[in-house]
Structures are given as structure tokens and as C-alpha cells.
FILUM-334493 format. One line per 8 residues: for each residue x, y, z of C-alpha. Coordinates in steps of 0.2 Angstrom, whole numbers, plus 2048, in hexadecimal, padded with zeros to 3 digits. Layout:
X/Y/Z ~ ... $
//
This chain:
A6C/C77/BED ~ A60/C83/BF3 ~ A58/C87/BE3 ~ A45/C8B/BE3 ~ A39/C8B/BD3 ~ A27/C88/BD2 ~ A1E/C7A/BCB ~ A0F/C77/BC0 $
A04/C6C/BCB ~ A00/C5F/BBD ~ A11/C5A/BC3 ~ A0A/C51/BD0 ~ A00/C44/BC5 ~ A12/C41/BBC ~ A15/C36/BCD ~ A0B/C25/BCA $
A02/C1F/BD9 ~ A07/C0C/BDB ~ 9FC/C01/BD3 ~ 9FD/BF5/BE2 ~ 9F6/C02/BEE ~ 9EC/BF5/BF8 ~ 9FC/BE8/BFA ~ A05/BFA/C01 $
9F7/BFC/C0D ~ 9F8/BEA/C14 ~ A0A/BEA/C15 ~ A07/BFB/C20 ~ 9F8/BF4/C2B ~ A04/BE5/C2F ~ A12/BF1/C35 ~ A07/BFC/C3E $
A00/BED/C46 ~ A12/BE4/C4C ~ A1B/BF5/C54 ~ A14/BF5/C66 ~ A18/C0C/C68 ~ A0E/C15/C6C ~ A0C/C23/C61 ~ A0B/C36/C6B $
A09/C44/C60 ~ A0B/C55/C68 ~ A04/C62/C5A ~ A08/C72/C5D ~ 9F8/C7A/C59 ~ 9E5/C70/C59 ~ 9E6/C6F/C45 ~ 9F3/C60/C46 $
9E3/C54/C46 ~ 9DF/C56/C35 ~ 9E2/C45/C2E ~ 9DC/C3A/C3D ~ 9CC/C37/C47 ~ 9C6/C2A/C55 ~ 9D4/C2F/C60 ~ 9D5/C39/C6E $
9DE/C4B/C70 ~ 9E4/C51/C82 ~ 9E7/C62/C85 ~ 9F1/C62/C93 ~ A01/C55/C95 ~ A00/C53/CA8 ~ A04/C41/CAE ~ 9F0/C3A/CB0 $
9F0/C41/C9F ~ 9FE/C38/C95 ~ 9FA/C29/CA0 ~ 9E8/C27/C9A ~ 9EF/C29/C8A ~ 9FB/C1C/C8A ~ 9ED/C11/C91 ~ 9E2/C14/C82 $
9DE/C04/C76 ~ 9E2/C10/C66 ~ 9F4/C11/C61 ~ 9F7/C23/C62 ~ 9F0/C34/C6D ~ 9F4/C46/C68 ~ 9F9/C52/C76 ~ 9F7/C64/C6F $
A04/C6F/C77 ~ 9FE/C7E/C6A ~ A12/C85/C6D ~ A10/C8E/C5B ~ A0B/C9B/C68 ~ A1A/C98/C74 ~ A29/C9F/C77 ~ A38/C97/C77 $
A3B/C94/C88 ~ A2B/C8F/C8B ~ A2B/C84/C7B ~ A39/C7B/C84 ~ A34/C7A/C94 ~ A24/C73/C8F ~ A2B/C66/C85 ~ A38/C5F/C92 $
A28/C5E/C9E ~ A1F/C54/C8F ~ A2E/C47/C8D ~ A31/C45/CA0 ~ A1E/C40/CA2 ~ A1E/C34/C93 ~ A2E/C2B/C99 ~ A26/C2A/CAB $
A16/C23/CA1 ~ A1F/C17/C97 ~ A2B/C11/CA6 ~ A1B/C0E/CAE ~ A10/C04/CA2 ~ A1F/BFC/C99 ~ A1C/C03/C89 ~ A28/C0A/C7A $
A23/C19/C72 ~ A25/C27/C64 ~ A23/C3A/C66 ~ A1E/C43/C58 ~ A1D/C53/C56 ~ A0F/C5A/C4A ~ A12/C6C/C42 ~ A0F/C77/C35 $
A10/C6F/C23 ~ A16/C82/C1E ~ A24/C7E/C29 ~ A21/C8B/C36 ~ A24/C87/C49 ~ A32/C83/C56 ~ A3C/C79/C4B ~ A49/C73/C50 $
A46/C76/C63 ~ A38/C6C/C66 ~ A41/C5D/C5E ~ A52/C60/C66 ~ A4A/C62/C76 ~ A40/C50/C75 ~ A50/C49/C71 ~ A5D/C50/C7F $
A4F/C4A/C8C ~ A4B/C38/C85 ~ A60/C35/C82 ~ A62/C3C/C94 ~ A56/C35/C9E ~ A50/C25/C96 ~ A60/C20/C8E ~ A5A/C1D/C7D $
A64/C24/C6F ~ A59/C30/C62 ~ A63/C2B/C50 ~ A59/C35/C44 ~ A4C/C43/C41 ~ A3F/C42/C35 ~ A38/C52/C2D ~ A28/C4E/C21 $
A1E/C5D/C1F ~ A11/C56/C11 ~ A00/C59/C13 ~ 9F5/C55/C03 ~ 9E5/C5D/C0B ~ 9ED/C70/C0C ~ 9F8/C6D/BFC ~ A0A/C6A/C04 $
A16/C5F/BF9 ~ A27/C5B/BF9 ~ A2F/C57/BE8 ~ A42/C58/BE5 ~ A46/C5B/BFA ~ A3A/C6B/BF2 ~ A2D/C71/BFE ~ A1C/C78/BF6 $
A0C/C7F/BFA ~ 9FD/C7E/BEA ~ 9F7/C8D/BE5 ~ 9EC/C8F/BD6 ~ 9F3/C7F/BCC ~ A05/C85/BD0 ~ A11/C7F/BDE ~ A1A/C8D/BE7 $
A28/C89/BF0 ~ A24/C8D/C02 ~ A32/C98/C05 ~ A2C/CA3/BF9 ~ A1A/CA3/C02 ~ A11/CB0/C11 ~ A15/CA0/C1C ~ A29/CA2/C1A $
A27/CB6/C1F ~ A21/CB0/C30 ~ A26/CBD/C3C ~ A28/CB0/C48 ~ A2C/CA1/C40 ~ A33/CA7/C2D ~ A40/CA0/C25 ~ A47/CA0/C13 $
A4B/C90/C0B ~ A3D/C83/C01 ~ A4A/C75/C01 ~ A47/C6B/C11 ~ A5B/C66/C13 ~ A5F/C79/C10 ~ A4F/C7E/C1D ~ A58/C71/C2A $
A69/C7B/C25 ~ A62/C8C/C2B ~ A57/C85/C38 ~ A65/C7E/C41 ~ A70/C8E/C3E ~ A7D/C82/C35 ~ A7E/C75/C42 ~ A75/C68/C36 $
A7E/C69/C23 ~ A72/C6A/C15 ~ A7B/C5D/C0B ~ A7B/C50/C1B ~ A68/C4F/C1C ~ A61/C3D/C15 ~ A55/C40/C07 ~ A48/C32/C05 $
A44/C37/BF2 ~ A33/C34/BEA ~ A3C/C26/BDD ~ A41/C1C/BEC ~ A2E/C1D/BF5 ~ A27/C19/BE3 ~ A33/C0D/BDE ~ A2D/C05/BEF $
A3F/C01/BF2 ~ A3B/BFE/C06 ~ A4E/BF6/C08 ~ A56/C05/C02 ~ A4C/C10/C0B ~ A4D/C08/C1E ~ A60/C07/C1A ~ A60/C19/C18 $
A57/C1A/C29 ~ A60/C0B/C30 ~ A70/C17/C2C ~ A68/C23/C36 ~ A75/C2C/C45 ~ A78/C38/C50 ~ A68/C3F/C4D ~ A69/C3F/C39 $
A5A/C4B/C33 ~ A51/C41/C25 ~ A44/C4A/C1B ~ A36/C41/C0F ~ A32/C46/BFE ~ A1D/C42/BFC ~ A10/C48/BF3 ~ A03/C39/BF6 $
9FE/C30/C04 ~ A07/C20/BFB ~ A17/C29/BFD ~ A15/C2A/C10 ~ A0C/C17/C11 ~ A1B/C11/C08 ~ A29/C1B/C13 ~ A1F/C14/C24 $
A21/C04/C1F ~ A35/C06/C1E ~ A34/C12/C2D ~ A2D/C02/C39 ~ A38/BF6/C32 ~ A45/C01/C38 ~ A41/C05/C49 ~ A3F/BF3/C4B $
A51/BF0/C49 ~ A54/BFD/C57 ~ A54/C0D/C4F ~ A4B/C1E/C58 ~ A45/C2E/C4F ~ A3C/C3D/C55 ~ A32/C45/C47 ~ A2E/C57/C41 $
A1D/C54/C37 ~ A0F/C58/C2F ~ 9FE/C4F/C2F ~ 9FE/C46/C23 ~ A0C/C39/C2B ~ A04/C39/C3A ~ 9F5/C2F/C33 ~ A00/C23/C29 $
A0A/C21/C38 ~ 9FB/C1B/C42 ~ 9F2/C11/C35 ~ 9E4/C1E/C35 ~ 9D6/C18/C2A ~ 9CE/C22/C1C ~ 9BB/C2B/C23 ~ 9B0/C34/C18 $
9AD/C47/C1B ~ 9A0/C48/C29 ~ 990/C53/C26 ~ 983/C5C/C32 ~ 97C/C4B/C38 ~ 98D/C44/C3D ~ 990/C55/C47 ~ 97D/C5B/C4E $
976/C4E/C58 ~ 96B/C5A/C63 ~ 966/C6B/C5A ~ 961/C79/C68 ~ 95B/C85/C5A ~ 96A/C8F/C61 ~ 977/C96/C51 ~ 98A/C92/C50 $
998/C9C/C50 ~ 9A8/C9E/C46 ~ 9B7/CA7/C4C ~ 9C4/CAE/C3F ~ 9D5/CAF/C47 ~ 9DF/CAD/C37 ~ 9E8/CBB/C2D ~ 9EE/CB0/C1F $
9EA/CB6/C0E ~ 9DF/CA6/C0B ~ 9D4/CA8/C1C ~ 9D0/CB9/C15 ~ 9CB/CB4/C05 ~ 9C1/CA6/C0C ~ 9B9/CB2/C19 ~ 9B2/CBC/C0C $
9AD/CAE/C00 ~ 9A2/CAA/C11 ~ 998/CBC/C0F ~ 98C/CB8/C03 ~ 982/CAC/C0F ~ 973/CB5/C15 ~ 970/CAB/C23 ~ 980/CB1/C2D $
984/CC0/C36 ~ 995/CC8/C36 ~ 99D/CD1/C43 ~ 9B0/CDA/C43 ~ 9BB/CD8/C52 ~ 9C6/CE8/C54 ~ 9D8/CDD/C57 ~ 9E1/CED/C56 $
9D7/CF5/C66 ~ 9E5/CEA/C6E ~ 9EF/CF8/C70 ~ 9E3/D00/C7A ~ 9DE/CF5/C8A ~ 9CD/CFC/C8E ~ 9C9/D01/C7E ~ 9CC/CEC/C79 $
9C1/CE6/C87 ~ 9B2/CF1/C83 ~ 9B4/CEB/C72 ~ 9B4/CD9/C78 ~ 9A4/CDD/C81 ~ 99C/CE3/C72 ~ 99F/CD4/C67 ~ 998/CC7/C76 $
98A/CD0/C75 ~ 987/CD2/C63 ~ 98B/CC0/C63 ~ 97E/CBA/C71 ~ 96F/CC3/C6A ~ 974/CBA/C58 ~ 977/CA8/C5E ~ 966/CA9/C68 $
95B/CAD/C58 ~ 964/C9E/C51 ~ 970/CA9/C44 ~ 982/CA3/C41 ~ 98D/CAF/C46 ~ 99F/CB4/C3E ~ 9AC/CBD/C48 ~ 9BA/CC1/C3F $
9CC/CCB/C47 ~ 9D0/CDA/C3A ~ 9D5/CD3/C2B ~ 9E8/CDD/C2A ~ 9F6/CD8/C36 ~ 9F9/CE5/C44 ~ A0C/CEA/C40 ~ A15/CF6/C4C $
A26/D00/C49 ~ A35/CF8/C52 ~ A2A/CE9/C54 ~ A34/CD8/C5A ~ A2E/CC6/C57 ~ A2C/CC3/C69 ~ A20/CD2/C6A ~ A18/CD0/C5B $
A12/CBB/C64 ~ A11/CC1/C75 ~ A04/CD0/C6D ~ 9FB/CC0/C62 ~ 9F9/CB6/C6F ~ 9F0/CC5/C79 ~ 9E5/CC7/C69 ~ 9DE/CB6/C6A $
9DD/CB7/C7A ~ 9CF/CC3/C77 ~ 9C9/CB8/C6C ~ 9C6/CA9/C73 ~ 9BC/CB3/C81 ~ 9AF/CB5/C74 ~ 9A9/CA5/C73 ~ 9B2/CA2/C87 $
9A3/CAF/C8F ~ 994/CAC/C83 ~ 987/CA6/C90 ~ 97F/C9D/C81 ~ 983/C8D/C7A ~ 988/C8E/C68 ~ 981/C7F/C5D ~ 993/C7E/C56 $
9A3/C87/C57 ~ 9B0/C8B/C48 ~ 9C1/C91/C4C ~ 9CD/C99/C3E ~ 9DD/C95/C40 ~ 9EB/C8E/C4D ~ 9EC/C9B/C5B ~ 9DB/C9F/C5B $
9D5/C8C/C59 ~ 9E2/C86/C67 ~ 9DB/C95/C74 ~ 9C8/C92/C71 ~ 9C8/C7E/C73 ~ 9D3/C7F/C83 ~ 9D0/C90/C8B ~ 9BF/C94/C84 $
9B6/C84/C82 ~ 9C1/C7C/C8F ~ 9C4/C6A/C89 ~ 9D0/C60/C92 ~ 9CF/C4F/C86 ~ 9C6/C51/C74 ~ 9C0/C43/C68 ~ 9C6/C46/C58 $
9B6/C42/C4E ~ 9BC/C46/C3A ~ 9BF/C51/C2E ~ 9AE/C5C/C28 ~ 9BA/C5F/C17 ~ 9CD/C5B/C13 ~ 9D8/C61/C21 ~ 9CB/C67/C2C $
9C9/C5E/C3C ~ 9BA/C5C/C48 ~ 9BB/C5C/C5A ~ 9AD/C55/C66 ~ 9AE/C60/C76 ~ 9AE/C53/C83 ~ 9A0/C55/C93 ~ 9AA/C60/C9D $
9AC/C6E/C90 ~ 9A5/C7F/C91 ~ 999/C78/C83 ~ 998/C64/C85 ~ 998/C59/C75 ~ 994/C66/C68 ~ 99F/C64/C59 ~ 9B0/C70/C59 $
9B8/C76/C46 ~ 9C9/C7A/C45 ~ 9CE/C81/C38 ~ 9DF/C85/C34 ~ 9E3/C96/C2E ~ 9EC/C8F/C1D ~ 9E2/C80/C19 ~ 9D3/C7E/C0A $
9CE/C87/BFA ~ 9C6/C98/BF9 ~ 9B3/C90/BFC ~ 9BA/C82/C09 ~ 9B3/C8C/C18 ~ 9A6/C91/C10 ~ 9A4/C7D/C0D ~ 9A6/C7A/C21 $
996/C87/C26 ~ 98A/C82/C19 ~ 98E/C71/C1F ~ 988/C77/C31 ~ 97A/C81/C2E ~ 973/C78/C1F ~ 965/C6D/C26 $
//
């Protein structure tokens, strides 16, 4: 069952997109509009946004927050809890604190929802705690029974398919099976099998059987056979894990569509997702790719910055595909001085002030970590996160204590992009402006940031072609 081959990509255009596209999206819009949830997605790192815009994201999950929230006209609100960088414990600890707070909320303002939680599309993360947790504390304390998971991890922007119950990641016109990616070697979050019911299998150390996972196949979703597939989920038990084969946004319109109907007739999932449901889920309109106008409103003749957290294979490639812009100025953060306390904070010092001098002649400047993972002997995962989370730490003070205001901020991947927007920029609630290219989303700080309504890039650490960051800066110094 667990077999993995690559793919040529042309297999993907073997797949027909309906012909009837618009009648798929008016059936959707008519679903979305007659279920009363509300939506709360709680993304485990700022990237989760990369599909949506026009909503608000808090970054805290206190009460006030998850009531104002719930009071918003818009359907859904994102809660980023960034707990790709938790522990365990604290991964579960946070979540039952989250679920208590919407059930209050929703007791309150007598409203249903639906949680979400938005992860990594490579399938890295706290999976199946964070989902096990949401449902031991909604069964117990608001007496609704959770039937099924959903785990969809598709998300056509970074090149995440799922044919077969296969999951892939696009590489050079092939489709690797992402078990046999960097992404599966995780030291944190690894694992070894591609096929999703397989994945579930060793995720849940056996509790969950590969062969009683529902498979919602790309015939079905194509075939547009919405009776068969709410069925499926109608079926749907004792917390049932459900995966969705996609590689188009058709495939996840088509699925919603069932999914509603469902939990109209009673039915309650948690889910275990990537993007690219989320905005499907919401009825999320298309928006073009905003440019420099849509972001700069007031130019202080200052430069931006971009941090580069990331240690994928792909941000390094991209990092140097960004060399050969003469306007910019690179400088090298020595990550590995963190082995050395005082040796790390003069360092930190040095690049703050490299930076300021830059940024003040109006140069765009490029911090990058070093480009090699630090690996010690006798290393465990726990040290190996605790000591990355110290790293990012650091470098989220190097846009926290610049005494300059940046004309924008870049941030490379999850960690890093979670610690600067709420630790270093200090944002409490964010407006989701866009995307500045496919699967790169754009906060607007709000006023009382450290920097107030300058435009904020995330930028996930496994996201985009080789030129796509390189896309994002010319974009934002290109007058």
C-alpha cells in the first residue's frame, strides 16, 4: 500500500478541469453562504495565510481576542499559534486554552463553529496532537461529538499534490513523493511514508489503520459525484481520518460543496490542512498579485530589510539568485556563535549596526543565518528546537532593536517570520492584504506595531521557484 514512485508533472494536465467551472463556483458560493460557522484557523506558523486576504489575523488567542473575532462581519479569522516551534506540552496546553476560549465565545454570541488547523503542506508539524487535543476538549466540555478528521495537504502555489492517496512535492517537472524529500528528514517533525493513509498509520503509532482511512479519490471529485462523496463523510465516526486527493483548486471547490452538505445534516470534523482548503472553505475570492503601489503608500527614503531564516535547499538557492542585485547589501549572521553566549550577542550588535547605517542611505539590506544547519553529536530533537528557537530569537532582535523604520520588512521562513511579526514588529491583530506572488502572503502591521502600517512578507522557507524571492525584492525596490 505504501508504495512510492515519482511522477512526471504533465501528469497533472491528464486531470481535466470541469468544463462547468462557473456553475461549481456558484454551487460553492450558495454553500458558503447558508452555513452560519464561523471559520477559526489556527496556523501554526504566519505562512498559513497564503491563499486569503481581507481578513484579520490575531496573534494572541486571549478571550478579547477570539471574541472580536467572532464579532467580525467576515466568515473566518486566523489565530497564529506559530507551535511548529512548540513543544509538545506546550502544543497541548496551548491548544486546550484556544478551544476553551472559543467554546466560551461561541456559548456567548450563540454561534456554531469550525476549528482548523492550518500546517505544513510537507506534512511537518504536531500531527496528530494538535487535532486530538481540539477534539478531547470540544467532546468534553461542549458535548459535541467530532466524527471525522480531514487531512488535505494540497497547496498548488508551492507545488503539493495528492494523486493516488500519493503525496508530492514539484521539483524540476517531476513529482517526488514527499517522504522522499529534505521535509520528511525533519529532525523534529520527520517521518517516512508519502501515502497519507500510511502517514496517518505511523503518525498515530498504529492507533489509526492505514486501510480504515476514507479516501476521497480525484475520480470521485472529478466526476463531480457530490452524493457519493457527502455519503462518505455522512459515514464519518468516531473520529474517522478522511484524506483528499487534489491537485486543482476545482478538486477542493467540489469536495466543500459535499463537506457543507454534510455538516448540515449534523456531522462535525476537525481538520489537518494546508492553504489551499482554507480559502475554498471560506469562499475566498481570487486577487491579483499586488505590486509596490498596493504596498508603499508613504516612502520615507528609508531601505527595507529582508531576514533569511530558512535552511531549505530552496531558500539557499533563492538567496543567492538575489546576489546579483547591485542595489542590495548583504550581511551574514554567525547562527553558530550560539554556542558561545557573549560571543552571539556581540555579533548581534554588529549586524544592528551594519543594518542601521544601510537602511538610513536608503539600501535594502539582506541578513541571512549561515547557510549549513548547526549539527552537534549526541543531539536530541528537543535540543536541536529549543537551540532553533534561541537562534531566531536572535534574529528577530535584528529588525526588534533597529531604531530606524524599515520601508518594508521580508521575513524567510516559518520561525523566523512568526518571531519578527510578534516579537519584533510587535503585532497583536494584522490585515491580511494579498499575496506579492503565489503563496506569498502580505501582512499590513497594524498602528500599534513597532513599525505601523508598513507592509510585512512572509515568506515560507519552502515556497516559490529559484527567481521567486528575487521576484518579491524587485517588486519592492523597483520604483
Amino acid at each position: 500500500m505504501c508504495k512510492q514512485n515519482s511522477l512526471n508533472s504533465k501528469i497533472l494536465t491528464s486531470y481535466k478541469v470541469p468544463s462547468n467551472i462557473e456553475f461549481i463556483n456558484e454551487l460553492l458560493k450558495k454553500e458558503v453562504a447558508n452555513n452560519k460557522h464561523k471559520i477559526i484557523v489556527l496556523d501554526d506558523d504566519p505562512t498559513g495565510v497564503q491563499t486569503v486576504h481581507d481578513i484579520s489575523v490575531y496573534t494572541n488567542w486571549d478571550y478579547d481576542s477570539i471574541y472580536q473575532g467572532f464579532a467580525e462581519k467576515n466568515k473566518i479569522f486566523y489565530i497564529l499559534t506559530n507551535s511548529r516551534a512548540f513543544t509538545e506540552e506546550q502544543t497541548i496546553k496551548v491548544h486546550q486554552e484556544i478551544a476553551r476560549n472559543i467554546i466560551k465565545v461561541a456559548k456567548e454570541q450563540q454561534k456554531s463553529y469550525i476549528i482548523v488547523n492550518r500546517s505544513d503542506s510537507t506534512l511537518r508539524g504536531h500531527y496528530p496532537l494538535e487535532t486530538k487535543v481540539l477534539k478531547n476538549v470540544i467532546e468534553f466540555e461542549d458535548d459535541i461529538s467530532i466524527d471525522g478528521e480531514i487531512l488535505c495537504p494540497y497547496f498548488k502555489e508551492g507545488g503539493r499534490f495528492t494523486i493516488n492517496n500519493i503525496h508530492y512535492v514539484k521539483y524540476d517537472g517531476e513529482l517526488i513523493p514527499v517522504g522522499q524529500t529534505e521535509f520528511a528528514r525533519d529532525k523534529t517533525f520527520g517521518y517516512k511514508s508519502s501515502d497519507l493513509r500510511c502517514y496517518i498509520e505511523e503518525k498515530t503509532k498504529g492507533e489509526y489503520k492505514a486501510n480504515d482511512v476514507v479516501v476521497i479519490s480525484l475520480e470521485e471529485l472529478r466526476d463531480q459525484n457530490f452524493n457519493q462523496i457527502t455519503k462518505k463523510l455522512l459515514f464519518a465516526k468516531n473520529f474517522t481520518k478522511i484524506i483528499v486527493n487534489a491537485i486543482d483548486a476545482c478538486d477542493l471547490k467540489i469536495f466543500v460543496i459535499a463537506l457543507y452538505r454534510a455538516i448540515n445534516q449534523g456531522k462535525n470534523f476537525t481538520f489537518r490542512t494546508a492553504a489551499g482548503l482554507v480559502k475554498e472553505l471560506a469562499g475566498i475570492s481570487d486577487k491579483a498579485l499586488l505590486t509596490r503601489k498596493d504596498l508603499i503608500t508613504e516612502d520615507n527614503g528609508h531601505g527595507g530589510i529582508v531576514i533569511v531564516g530558512s535552511h531549505t535547499t530552496k531558500t539557499t538557492k533563492q538567496l543567492e539568485l538575489l546576489k546579483d542585485i547591485k542595489e542590495l547589501e548583504f550581511i551574514e549572521f554567525n547562527s553558530d556563535l550560539v554556542l558561545d553566549e557573549e560571543a552571539f550577542n556581540i555579533e548581534v550588535k554588529r549586524v544592528i549596526n551594519l543594518e542601521e547605517k544601510m537602511i538610513a542611505l536608503g539600501k535594502t539590506v539582506v541578513v541571512y543565518t549561515k547557510r549549513k544547519l548547526l549539527t552537534l553529536k549526541d543531539d536530541t530533537k528537543e535540543k536541536a528546537l529549543i537551540r532553533s528557537v534561541k537562534i531566531s530569537s536572535a534574529v528577530q532582535s535584528l529588525v526588534g532593536n533597529l531604531s530606524i523604520v524599515p520601508t518594508f520588512v521580508v521575513a524567510k521562513g516559518g520561525i523566523t517570520s512568526s518571531d519578527i511579526g510578534t516579537k519584533a514588529l510587535n503585532v497583536k491583530k494584522a490585515f491580511v492584504l494579498g499575496q506579492i506572488q503565489p503563496g506569498i502572503p502580505v501582512w499590513q502591521t497594524d498602528n500599534g506595531s513597532k513599525f505601523k502600517k508598513i507592509p510585512y512578507i512572509i515568506f515560507p522557507g519552502n515556497v516559490g521557484d529559484i527567481d521567486t524571492l528575487r521576484k518579491v525584492v524587485l517588486t519592492l525596490i523597483e520604483k
